[in-house]
Short mmCIF file of the C-alpha atoms (twelve columns), coordinates in Angstrom:
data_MODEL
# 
_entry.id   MODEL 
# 
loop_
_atom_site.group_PDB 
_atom_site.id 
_atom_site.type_symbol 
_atom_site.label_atom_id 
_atom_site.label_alt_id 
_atom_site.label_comp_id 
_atom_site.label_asym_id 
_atom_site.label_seq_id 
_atom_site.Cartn_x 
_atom_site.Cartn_y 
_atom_site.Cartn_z 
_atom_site.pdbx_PDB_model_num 
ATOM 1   C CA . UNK A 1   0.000   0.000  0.000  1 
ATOM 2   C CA . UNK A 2   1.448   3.264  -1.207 1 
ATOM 3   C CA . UNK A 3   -1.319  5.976  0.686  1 
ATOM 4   C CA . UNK A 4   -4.373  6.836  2.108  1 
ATOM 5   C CA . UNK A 5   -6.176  5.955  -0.782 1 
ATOM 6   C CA . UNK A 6   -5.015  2.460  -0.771 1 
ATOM 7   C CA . UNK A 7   -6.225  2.118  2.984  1 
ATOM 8   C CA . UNK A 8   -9.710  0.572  3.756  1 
ATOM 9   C CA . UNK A 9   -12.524 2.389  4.870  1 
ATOM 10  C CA . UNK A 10  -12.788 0.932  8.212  1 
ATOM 11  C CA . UNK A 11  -9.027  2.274  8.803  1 
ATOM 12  C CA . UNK A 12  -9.524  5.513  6.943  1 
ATOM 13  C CA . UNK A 13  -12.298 6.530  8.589  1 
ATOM 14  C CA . UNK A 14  -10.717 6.822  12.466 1 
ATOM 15  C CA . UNK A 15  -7.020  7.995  10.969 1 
ATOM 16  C CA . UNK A 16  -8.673  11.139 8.977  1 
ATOM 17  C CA . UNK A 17  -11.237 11.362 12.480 1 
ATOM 18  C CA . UNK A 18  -7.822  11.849 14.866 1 
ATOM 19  C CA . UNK A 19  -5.709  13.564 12.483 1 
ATOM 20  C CA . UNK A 20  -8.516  16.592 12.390 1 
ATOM 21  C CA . UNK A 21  -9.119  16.529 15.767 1 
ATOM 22  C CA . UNK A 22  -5.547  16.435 16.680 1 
ATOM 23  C CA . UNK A 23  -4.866  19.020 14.100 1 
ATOM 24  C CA . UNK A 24  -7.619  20.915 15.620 1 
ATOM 25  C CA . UNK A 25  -6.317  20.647 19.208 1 
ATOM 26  C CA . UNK A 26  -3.120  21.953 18.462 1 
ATOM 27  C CA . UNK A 27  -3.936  25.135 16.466 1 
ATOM 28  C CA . UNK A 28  -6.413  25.967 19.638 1 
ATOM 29  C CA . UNK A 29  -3.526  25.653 21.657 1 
ATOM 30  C CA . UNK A 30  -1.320  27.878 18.961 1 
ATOM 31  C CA . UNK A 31  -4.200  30.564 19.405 1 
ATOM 32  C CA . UNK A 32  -3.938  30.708 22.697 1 
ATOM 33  C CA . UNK A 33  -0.203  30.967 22.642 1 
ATOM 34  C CA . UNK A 34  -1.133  33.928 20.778 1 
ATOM 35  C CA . UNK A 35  -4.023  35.219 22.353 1 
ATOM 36  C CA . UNK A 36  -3.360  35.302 25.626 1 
ATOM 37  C CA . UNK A 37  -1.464  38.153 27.821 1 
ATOM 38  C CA . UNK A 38  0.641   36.852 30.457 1 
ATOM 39  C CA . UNK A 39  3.077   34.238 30.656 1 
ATOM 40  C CA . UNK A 40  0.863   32.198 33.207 1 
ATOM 41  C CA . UNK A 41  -1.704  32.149 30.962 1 
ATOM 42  C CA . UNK A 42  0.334   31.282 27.977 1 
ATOM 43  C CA . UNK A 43  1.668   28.194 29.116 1 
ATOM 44  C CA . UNK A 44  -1.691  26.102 29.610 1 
ATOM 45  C CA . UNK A 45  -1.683  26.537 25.448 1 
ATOM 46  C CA . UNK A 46  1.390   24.185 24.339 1 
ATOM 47  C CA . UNK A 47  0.879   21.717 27.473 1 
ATOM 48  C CA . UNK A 48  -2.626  21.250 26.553 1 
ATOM 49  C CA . UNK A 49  -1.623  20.942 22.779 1 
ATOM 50  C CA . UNK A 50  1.454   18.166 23.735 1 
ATOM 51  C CA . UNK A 51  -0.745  15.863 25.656 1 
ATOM 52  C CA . UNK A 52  -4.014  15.870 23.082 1 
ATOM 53  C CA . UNK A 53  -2.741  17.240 20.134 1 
ATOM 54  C CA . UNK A 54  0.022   15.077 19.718 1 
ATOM 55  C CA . UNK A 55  -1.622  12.152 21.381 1 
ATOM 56  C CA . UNK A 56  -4.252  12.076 18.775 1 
ATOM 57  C CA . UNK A 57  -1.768  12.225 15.975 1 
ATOM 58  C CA . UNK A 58  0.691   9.577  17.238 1 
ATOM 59  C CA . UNK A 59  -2.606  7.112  17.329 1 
ATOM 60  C CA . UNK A 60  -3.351  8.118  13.582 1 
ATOM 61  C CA . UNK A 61  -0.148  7.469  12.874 1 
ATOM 62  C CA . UNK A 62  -0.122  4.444  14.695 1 
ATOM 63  C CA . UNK A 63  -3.222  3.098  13.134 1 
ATOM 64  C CA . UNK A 64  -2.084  4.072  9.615  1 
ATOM 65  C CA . UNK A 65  1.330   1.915  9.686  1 
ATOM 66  C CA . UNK A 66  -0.390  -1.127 11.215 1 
ATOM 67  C CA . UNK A 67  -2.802  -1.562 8.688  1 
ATOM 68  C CA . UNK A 68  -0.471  -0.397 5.544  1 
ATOM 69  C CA . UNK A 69  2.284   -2.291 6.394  1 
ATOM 70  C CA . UNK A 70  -0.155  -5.914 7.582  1 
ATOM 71  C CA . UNK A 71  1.774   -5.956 11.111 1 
ATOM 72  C CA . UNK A 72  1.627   -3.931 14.814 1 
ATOM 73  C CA . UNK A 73  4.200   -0.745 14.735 1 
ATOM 74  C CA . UNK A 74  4.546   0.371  17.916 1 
ATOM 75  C CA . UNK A 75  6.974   2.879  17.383 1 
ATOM 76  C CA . UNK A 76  4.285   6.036  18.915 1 
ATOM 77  C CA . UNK A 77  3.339   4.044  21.806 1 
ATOM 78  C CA . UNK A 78  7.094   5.528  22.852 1 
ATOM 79  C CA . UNK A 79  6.993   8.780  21.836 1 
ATOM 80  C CA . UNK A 80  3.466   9.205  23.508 1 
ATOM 81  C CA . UNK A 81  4.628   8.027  26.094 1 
ATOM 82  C CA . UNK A 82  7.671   9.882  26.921 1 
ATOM 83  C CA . UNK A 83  5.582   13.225 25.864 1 
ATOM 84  C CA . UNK A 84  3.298   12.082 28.465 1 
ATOM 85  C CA . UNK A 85  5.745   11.551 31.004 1 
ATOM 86  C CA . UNK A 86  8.000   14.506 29.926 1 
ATOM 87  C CA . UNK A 87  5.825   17.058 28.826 1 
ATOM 88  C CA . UNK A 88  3.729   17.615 32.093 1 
ATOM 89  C CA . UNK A 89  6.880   18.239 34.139 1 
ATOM 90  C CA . UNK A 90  8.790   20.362 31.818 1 
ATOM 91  C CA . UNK A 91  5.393   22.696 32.246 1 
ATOM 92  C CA . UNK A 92  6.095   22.582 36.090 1 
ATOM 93  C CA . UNK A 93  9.257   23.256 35.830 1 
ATOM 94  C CA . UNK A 94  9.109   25.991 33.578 1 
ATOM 95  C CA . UNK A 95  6.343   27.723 35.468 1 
ATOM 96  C CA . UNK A 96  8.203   27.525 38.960 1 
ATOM 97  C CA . UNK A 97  11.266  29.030 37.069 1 
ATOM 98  C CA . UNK A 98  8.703   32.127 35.974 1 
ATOM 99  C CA . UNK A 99  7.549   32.301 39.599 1 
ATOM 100 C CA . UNK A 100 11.033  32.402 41.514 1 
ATOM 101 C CA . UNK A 101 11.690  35.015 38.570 1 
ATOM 102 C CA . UNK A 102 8.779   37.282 39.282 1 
ATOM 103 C CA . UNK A 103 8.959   36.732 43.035 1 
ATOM 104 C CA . UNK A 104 12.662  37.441 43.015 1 
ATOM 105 C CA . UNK A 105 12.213  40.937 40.849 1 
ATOM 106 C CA . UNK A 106 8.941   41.570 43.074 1 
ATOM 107 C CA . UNK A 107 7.081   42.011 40.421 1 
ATOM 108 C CA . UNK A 108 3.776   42.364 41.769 1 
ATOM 109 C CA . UNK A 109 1.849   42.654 38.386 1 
ATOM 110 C CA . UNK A 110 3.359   39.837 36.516 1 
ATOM 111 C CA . UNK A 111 0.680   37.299 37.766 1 
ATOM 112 C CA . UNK A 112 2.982   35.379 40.074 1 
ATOM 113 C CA . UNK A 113 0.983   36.079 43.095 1 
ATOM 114 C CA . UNK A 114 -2.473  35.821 41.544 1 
ATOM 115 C CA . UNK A 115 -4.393  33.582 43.409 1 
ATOM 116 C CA . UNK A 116 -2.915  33.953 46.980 1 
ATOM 117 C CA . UNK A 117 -0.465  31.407 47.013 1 
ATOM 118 C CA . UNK A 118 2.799   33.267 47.019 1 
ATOM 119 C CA . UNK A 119 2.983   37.020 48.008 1 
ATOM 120 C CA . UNK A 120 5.731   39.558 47.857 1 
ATOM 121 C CA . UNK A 121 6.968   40.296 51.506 1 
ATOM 122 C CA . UNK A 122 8.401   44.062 51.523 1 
ATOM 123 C CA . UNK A 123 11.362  43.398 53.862 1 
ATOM 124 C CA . UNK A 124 11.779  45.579 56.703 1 
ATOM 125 C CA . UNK A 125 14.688  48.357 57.097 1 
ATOM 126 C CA . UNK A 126 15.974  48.913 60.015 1 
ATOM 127 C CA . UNK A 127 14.819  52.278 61.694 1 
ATOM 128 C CA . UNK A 128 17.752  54.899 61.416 1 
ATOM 129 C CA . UNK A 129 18.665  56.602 64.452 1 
ATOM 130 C CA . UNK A 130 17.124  60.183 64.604 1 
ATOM 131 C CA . UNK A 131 19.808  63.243 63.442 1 
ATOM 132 C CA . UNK A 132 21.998  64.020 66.354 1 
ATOM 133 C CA . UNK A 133 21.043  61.286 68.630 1 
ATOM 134 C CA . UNK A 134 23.494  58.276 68.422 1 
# 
């Protein structure tokens, strides 16, 4: 078999089904990359697009090869899954990063302490001793 139009129907039908909706998934999550203002708010775009996007593509893809080539490929059960494993904590990590950043320039505004969990502390200077009187 040498493409989609040498695939059955019964094949055909779910690979064109995931590779729209994965398609569609991921240029939602490029729009919001886009849209959105902050940093915070920009991140829930790409992880949302790795887990679903991707995840619907690597099963059309995975569907397609077994059936054109008569035997199991298994080759996207891996990269799913080390998306899956990678991709959630690479979105932690990144975000921490942004908050340590924000926290650490006390930048009040950026979104880092929206929601009350972390707050920027003023620190205290010590009072200075009245003119004259040491």
């Amino acid at each position: 078999m040498t493409g989609i139009a040498d695939l059955p129907a019964w094949a055909a039908l779910p690979v064109a089904l995931l590779l729209f909706v994965g398609a569609s998934i991921i240029l939602i999550g490029a729009l919001g990359l886009l849209r959105l203002r902050t940093f915070y708010q920009r991140i829930h775009g790409p992880a949302i697009t790795i887990t679903l996007g991707a995840g619907c593509v690597l099963i059309a893809s995975m569907l397609y090869f077994t059936v054109s080539q008569a035997r199991l490929v298994i080759h996207e059960v891996i990269i799913a899954a080390f998306l899956l494993m990678t991709a959630p904590v690479v979105s932690m990590l990144i975000m921490r990063a942004a908050v340590y950043r924000d926290l650490r320039a006390r930048k009040a505004d950026a979104g880092a302490t929206a929601g009350g969990v972390y707050t920027i502390v003023e620190a205290e200077t010590p009072a200075s001793p009245a003119p004259g009187k040491e």
